[in-house]
C-alpha positions in Angstrom: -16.9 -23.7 -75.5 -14.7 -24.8 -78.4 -11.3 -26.3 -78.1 -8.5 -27.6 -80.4 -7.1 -31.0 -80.2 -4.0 -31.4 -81.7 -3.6 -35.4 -80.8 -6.4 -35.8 -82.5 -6.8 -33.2 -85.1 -10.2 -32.4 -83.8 -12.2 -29.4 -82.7 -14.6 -30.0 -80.2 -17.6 -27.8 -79.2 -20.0 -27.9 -76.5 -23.8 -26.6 -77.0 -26.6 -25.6 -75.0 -29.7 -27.2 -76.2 -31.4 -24.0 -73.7 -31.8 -21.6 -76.8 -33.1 -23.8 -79.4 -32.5 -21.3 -82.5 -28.8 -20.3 -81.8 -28.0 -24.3 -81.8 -29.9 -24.8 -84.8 -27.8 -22.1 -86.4 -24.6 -23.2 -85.2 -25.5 -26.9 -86.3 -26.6 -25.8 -89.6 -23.0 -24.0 -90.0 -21.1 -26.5 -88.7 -23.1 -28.9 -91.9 -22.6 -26.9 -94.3 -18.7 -25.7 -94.0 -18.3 -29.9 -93.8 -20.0 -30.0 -96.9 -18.1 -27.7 -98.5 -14.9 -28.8 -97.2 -15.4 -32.6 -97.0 -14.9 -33.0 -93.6 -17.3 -34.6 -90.9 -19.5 -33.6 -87.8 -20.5 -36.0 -85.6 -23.2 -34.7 -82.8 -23.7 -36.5 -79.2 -26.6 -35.4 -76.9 -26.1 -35.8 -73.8 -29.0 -34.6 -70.9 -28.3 -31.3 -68.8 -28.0 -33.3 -65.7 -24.8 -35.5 -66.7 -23.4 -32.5 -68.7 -20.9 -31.2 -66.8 -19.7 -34.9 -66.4 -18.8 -35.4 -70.3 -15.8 -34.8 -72.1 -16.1 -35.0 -75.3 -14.5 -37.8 -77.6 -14.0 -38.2 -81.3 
């Protein structure tokens, strides 16, 4: 799940940790357009029990 956040000029995405190679992949895209473009990631782990509780923050 993705969404935009134009309060806080952020896009926020939500990651299953279930299918280890697809989230490396994403992560490793995510890196490197915010090399490229000078902006930044920032990564939270959260466990799969308290998941559906989090809403993501900046």
């Amino acid at each position: 799940m993705m969404t935009w956040d134009p309060d806080t000029t952020l896009w926020r995405i939500r990651l299953s940790g279930s299918h280890a190679e697809h989230l490396s992949n994403v992560l490793n895209t995510l890196f490197e357009a915010a090399r490229v473009y000078g902006s930044a990631i920032t990564v939270r782990l959260v466990t799969a029990e308290s998941a559906d509780g989090v809403v993501a923050s900046g």
